[in-house]
N, C-alpha and C positions, 0 to 999 in steps of 0.2 A: 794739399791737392790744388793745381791752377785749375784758371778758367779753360784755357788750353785742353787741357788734358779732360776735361769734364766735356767739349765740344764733340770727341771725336764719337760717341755711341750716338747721339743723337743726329752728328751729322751723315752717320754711316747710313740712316735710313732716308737723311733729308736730299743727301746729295750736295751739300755745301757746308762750308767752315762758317757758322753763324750763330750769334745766342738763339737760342730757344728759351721760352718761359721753362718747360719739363727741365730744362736742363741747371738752368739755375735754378730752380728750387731742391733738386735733386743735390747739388752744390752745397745747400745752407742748411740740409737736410738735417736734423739737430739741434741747431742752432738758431732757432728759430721758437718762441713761446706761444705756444694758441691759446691760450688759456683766457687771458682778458675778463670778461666778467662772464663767460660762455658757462653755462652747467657744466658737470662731468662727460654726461653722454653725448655732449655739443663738440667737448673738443674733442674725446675718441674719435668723433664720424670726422670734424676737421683735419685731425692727424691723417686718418686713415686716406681720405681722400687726396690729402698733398702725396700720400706716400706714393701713393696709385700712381700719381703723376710724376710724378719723379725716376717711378721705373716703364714709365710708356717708350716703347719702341726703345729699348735701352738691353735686351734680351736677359733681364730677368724673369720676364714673364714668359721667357720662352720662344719658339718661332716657328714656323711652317716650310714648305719645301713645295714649289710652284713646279708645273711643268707645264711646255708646249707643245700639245699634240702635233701642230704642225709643221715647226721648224729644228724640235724637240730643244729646246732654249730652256736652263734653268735659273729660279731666282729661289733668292729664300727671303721673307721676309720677318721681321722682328715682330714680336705681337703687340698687339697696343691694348692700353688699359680700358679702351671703354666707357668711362666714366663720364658722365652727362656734363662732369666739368672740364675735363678736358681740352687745352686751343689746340688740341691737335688729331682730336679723336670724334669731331661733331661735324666734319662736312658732310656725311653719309647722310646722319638723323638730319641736319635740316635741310640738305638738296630732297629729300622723302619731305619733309612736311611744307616743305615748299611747296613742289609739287600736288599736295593733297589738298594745300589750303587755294592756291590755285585755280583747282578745279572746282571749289565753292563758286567764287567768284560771281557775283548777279551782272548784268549788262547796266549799270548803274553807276551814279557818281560815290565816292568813300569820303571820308573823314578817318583823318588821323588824328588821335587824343592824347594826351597824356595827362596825369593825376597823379604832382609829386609831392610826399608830406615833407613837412619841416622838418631843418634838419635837427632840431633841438627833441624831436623824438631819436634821434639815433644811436643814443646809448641805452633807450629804454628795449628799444629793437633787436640791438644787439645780446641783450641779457636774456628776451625773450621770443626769440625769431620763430621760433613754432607757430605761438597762437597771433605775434604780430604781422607778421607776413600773410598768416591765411586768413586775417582783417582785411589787412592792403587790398588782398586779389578781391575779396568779396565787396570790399564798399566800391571798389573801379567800377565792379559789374553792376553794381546795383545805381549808382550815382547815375551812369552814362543810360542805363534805360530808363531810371527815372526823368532825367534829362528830355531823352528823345519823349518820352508820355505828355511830361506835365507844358512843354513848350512847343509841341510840335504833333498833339495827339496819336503819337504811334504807340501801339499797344506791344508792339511786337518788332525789335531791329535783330540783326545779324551783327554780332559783336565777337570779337577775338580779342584776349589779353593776355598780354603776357609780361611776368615779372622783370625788374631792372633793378640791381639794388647797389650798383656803381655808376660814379661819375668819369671824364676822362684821364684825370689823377688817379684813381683808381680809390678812391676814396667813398668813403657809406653815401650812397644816396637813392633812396629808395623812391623808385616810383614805379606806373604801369602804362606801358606801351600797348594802345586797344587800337586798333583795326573795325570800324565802324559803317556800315550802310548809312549811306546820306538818304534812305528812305524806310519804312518798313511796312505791317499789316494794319489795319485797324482791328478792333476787337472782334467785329465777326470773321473777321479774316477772307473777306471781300473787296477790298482795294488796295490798291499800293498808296501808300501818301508818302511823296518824294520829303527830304528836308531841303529849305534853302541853302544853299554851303556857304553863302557870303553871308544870310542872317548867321547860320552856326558861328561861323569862323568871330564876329562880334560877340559873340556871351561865354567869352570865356571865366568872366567871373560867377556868373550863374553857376556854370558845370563846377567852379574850386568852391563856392557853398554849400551844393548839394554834397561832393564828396567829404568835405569838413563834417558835415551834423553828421553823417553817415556814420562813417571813420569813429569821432568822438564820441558818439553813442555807442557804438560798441565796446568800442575802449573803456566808457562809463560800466558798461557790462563787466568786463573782464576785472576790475577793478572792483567791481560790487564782491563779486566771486570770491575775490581774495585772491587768484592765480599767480599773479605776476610778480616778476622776483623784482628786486630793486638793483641797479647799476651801481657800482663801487660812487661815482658822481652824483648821487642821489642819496646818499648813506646820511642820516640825520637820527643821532640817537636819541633827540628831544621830541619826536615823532612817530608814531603809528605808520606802518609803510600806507595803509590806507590814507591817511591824512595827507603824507608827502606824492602819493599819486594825485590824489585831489589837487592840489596845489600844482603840481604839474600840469595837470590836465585842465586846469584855469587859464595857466599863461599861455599853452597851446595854442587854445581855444582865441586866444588876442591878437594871436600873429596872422601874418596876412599867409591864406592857402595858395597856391598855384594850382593851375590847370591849362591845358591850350590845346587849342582845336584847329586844327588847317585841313584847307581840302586837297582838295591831289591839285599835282604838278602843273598850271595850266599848259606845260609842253605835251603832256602824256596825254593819252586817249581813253587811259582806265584805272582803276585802281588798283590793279598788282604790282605796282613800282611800291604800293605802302608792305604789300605783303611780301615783297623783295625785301626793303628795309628789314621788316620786322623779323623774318626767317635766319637775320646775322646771330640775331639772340636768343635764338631758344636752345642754344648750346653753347657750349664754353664758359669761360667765366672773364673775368674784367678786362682783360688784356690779351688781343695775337701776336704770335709771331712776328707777323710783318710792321708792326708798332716799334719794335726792338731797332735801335741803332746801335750801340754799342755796351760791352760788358766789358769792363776793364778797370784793373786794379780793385776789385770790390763795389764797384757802383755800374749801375743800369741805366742807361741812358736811352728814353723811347721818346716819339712823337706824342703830340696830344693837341686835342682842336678849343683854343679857347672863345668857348661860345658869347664868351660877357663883348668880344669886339671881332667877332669871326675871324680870329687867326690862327694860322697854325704855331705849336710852340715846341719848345722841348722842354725835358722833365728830365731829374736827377735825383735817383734815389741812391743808398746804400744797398747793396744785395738783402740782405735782412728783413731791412723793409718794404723792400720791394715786392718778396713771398709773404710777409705779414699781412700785407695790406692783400694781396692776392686771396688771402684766408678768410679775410672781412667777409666772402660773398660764396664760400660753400653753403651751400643751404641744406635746414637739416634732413633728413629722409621724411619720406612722404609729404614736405612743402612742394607743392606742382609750379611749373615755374611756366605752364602756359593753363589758359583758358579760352571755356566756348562758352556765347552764352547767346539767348534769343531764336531766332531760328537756323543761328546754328549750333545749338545743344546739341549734342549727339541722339538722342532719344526722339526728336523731330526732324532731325535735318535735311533726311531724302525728300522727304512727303514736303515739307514747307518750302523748299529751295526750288521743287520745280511749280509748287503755286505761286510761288513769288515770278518764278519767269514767264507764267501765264498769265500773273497780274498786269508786269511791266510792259511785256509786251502788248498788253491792250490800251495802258493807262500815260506807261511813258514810251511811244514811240520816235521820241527826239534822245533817249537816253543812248551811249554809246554802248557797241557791244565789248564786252573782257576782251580779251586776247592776252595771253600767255607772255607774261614778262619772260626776260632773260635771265640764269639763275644769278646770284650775287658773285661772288670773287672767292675761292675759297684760298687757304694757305697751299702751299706747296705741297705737303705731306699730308695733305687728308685725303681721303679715299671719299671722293663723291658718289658711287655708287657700290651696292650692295655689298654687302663685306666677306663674300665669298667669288667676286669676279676681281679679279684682277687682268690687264692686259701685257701682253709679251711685249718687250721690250724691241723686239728684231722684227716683227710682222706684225703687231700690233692686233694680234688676235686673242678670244680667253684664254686661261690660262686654268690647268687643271690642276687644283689641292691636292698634295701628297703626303708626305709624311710628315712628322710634329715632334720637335724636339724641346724637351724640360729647361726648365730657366736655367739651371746650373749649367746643363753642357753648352746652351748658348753661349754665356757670359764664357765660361772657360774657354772656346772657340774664339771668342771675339777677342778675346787677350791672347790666344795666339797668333792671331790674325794682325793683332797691333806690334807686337816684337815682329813676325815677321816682316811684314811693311818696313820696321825701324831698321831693319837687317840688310833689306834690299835696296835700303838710301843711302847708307853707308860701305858695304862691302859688295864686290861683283861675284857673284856664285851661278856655278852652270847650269840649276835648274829648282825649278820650286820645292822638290823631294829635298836636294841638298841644303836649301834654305831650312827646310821644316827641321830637319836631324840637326841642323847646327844651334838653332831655337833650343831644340830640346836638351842637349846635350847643355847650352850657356844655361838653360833655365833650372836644368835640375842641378847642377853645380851652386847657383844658385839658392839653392832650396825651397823654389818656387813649390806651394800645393796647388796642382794643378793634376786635376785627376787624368785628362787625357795623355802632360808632357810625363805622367808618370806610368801608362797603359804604355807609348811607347817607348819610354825608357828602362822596364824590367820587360818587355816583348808581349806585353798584352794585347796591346794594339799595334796591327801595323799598315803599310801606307795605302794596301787596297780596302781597310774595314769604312765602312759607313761614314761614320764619325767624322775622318778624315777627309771624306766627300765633301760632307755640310762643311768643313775647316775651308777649304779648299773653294768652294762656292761663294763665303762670304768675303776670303781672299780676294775673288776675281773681281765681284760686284765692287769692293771699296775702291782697288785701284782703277776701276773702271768712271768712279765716281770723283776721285780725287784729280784723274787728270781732263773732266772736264769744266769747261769756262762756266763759273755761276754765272748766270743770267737777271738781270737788272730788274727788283720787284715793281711790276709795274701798276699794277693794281691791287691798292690796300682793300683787306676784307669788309673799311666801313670807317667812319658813315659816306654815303655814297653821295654824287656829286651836287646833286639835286638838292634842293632847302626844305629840307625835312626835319622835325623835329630832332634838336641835339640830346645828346645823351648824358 
C-alpha cells in the first residue's frame, strides 16, 4: 500500500491531499515495536492508543448523518476517535479549557515556569512512567510554591501545570509547563503580596534546586520501596537493582538541574497569552498536522524550532520512526497530564479567586486588568466547539444530528465511493446511478467482499434503500472537496510568535 493511497480517507474529512500524523501511523500500522522496555500493560494501552489513531475519521469508527433545518443541506461526517492524544481530535477539549482557565485569570502580572529533569533519567522514566511522571507533576507543584513561600513570603499562589514529555524532535524530554500568579495570599489570608517578576525572572537557579531535592527525594522514596523496574540500559548483574538505582540517583544528583522563569510579554497587558501558550498542550501528543511537510518514499519530512540558536529547521525521519517516537509520549491511564494547585485547587477556587480580586483591588491598584486572549490556531480538521454542533456548509447555520452508521458500512461506502471517483476520471457515463451499477457489476466480477456491491448485485439493495443515500452523500461531499483549491497553512498550531518558553 502507498502513501497515496493511505492519503485519501483522511483527506476525505480534511479536504486536502496532505500527510496527516493518523495517517501515517495508520500506514506503519504493524510494523512498528512498542514494546522498548515498557511493561506489558504499558504497551497494550500504547498499541491500543496508536490504533485509535490510526482509524480517526478514517470510517472505521463509523459516521453520522448531519442535516440543515434551514436550507435542508446534508453532510455526513466520519467519527473521530476521541482520544486525549489525538493531533486531531483535541481542538474542542482545549478551546473549552481555555476558555475555563481564562476565566480564572486575577487582574495581575504571571510568570511562566518550567522544571525540566535530566535527560539521563529517561530511560528510567520510560520503564517506569506510572509513578515517574506523577513524581514530575508533584515535585513542579510543590517546588514552585515552596518557591513563591520561602522567597517571597506567599503562603498561598495560583498555580497551573501541565505535563510535557517531548521535545521538537519529538524526542523524551520530560518537563512541566506551570502557569503562575506573580503574587498570592499571605497566611491569614489578608493581603495580596505581589512577586517582583524581574527579581523572579533572576533565581532561576533557586527554583532547579528546590525541584532537584524535591524530585530526588522522592525518587529516594520509590527506590526505598523497591518499585521501580530497571531499563534494559541499567541491567548490571553484578548488582542489586537497589544498588544500581543508588548509583544512579548519585550521578543525577551531580548534574546541573534546569528551571526558567519569565514574565509575560512586555508587549501584552495580561497573562492569558501564557494560558493561550499553554492550552496547545493539554491535548494531542508530540507532533501536528501542520508541522508535516512531506511523506514520500517512506520518510516524514516536518518543521521543528531549534531552540539551542532560535531557528527554524527541518527533520527527516523514516515512517517507522517517526510513529515510534510518536509512541514515546502516550501516557499511561490515569497519568493526568494537567494540574491545579494553590488557589486554584478545585476545592478552593471560587471562594479564593474572588478574595484575591478584593485583595488586588485594594492592594494592587496599578495592576492591570485580564482581558480575554484570542484562542490559539487550531488544525484544519478539529472541531473547536462542542462535539454535537456542527455548521452548514451553505448558510452557515447548526446543523441537526441524524442517523449513525457502523464502521463496517462506512469503510464499505468509502470504497465504493473511491472506485466510483476512479470511474468518473476515466470513463464518461450519463449519470451517477449508471456509474454506481458499472462499479458493481467490475467489482463483483472481480470478487470484491463488499457486502453492500453484493446487496446490490443479487437485488438486496437497490438504488432508492438508505444505504445508498449515505454512498451517495459521501460521493458528493469528496468530489466537492477534491475540486476545491487547498489553501496556504497560515498559522502553525505553535509555538506562538511571542518569546515564550520553548519546548
Amino acid at each position: 500500500m502507498n502513501q497515496e493511497s493511505e492519503l485519501d480517507g483522511a483527506a476525505f474529512e480534511c479536504g486536502e491531499n496532505r500527510p496527516t500524523v493518523c495517517a501515517i501511523i495508520r500506514h506503519c500500522e504493524g510494523r512498528v515495536d512498542f514494546r522498548d522496555d515498557l511493561p506489558a500493560r504499558l504497551t497494550d494501552r500504547t498499541a491500543e492508543v496508536m490504533g485509535l489513531m490510526a482509524r480517526c475519521r478514517r470510517g472505521e469508527l463509523g459516521a453520522k448523518q448531519l442535516h440543515c433545518d434551514r436550507c435542508g443541506d446534508q453532510q455526513v461526517k466520519l467519527k473521530s476517535c476521541g482520544d486525549r492524544h489525538c493531533p486531531t481530535c483535541g481542538g474542542r477539549k482545549r478551546h473549552l479549557w481555555h476558555e475555563k482557565v481564562t476565566q480564572w485569570a486575577l487582574p495581575c502580572d504571571y510568570l511562566h515556569c518550567v522544571t525540566t529533569l535530566p535527560h539521563e533519567l529517561n530511560d528510567l522514566i520510560a520503564a517506569n512512567p506510572e509513578l515517574l511522571l506523577r513524581l514530575l507533576m508533584v515535585a513542579a507543584r510543590k517546588s514552585i510554591q515552596k518557591f513563591a513561600k520561602q522567597y517571597f513570603g506567599i503562603d498561598q499562589v495560583g498555580v497551573v501545570f501541565v505535563l510535557h514529555t517531548w521535545g521538537q524532535r519529538l524526542n523524551r524530554h520530560y518537563h512541566v509547563h506551570i502557569i503562575l500568579t506573580a503574587g498570592g495570599l499571605n497566611k491569614q489570608r489578608t493581603l495580596w503580596l505581589p512577586i517582583d517578576v524581574d527579581q523572579a525572572e533572576g533565581m532561576r537557579p533557586e527554583l532547579a534546586e528546590l525541584f532537584q531535592d524535591i524530585f530526588l527525594k522522592g525518587l529516594m522514596d520509590l527506590i526505598g520501596k523497591g518499585g521501580l523496574r530497571l531499563p534494559t540500559s541499567m541491567l548490571d548483574s553484578t548488582s542489586s537493582v537497589t544498588q544500581v538505582l543508588q548509583r544512579h540517583h548519585d550521578r543525577v544528583q551531580s548534574y546541573p538541574w534546569i528551571a526558567d522563569i519569565q514574565g509575560r510579554d512586555p508587549n501584552q497587558q495580561s497573562g492569558t497569552p501564557l494560558i493561550s501558550y499553554v492550552s496547545r498542550y493539554v491535548r494531542g501528543i508530540a507532533i501536528g498536522n501542520r508541522r508535516l511537510i512531506s511523506w514520500k518514499d517512506g520518510f516524514v519530512v516536518f518543521d521543528a524550532r531549534d531552540y539551542r540558536d532560535n531557528t527554524d529547521t527541518t527533520l527527516r525521519l523514516h515512517e517507522t520512526e517517526f510513529v515510534k517516537r510518536i509512541s514515546y509520549h502516550v501516557l499511561p491511564y490515569r497519568v493526568p497530564r494537567i494540574g491545579y494547585g494553590g488557589f486554584y485547587h478545585n476545592k478552593v477556587r471560587e471562594d479564593r479567586l474572588e478574595l484575591c480580586r478584593r485583595l488586588i483591588g485594594v492592594d494592587c491598584t496599578e495592576s492591570t486588568a485580564t482581558t480575554v486572549a484570542l484562542p490559539f490556531s487550531l488544525e484544519e480538521d478539529e472541531e473547536p466547539l462542542p462535539e454535537s454542533y456542527h455548521t452548514c456548509r451553505k448558510c452557515d447555520r447548526p446543523m441537526t444530528e441524524g442517523d449513525h452508521l457502523d464502521g463496517t458500512l462506512t469503510t464499505e461506502s468509502l470504497a465504493i465511493v473511491g472506485w466510483m471517483i476512479a470511474m468518473l476520471e476515466t470513463i464518461e457515463v450519463g449519470s451517477l446511478g449508471e456509474c454506481l451499477r458499472r462499479v458493481v457489476a467490475e467489482q463483483t466480477r472481480a470478487g470484491t467482499k463488499n457486502s453492500i456491491i453484493s446487496g446490490l448485485s443479487n437485488g438486496m439493495i437497490n438504488l432508492p434503500d438508505p444505504i445508498i443515500g449515505w454512498v451517495m452523500l459521501l460521493l458528493d461531499q469528496r468530489m466537492n472537496e477534491l475540486a476545491e483549491v487547498p489553501l496556504e497553512d497560515a498559522s502553525p498550531r505553535g509555538p506562538p510568535q511571542s518569546e515564550l518558553i520553548p519546548c
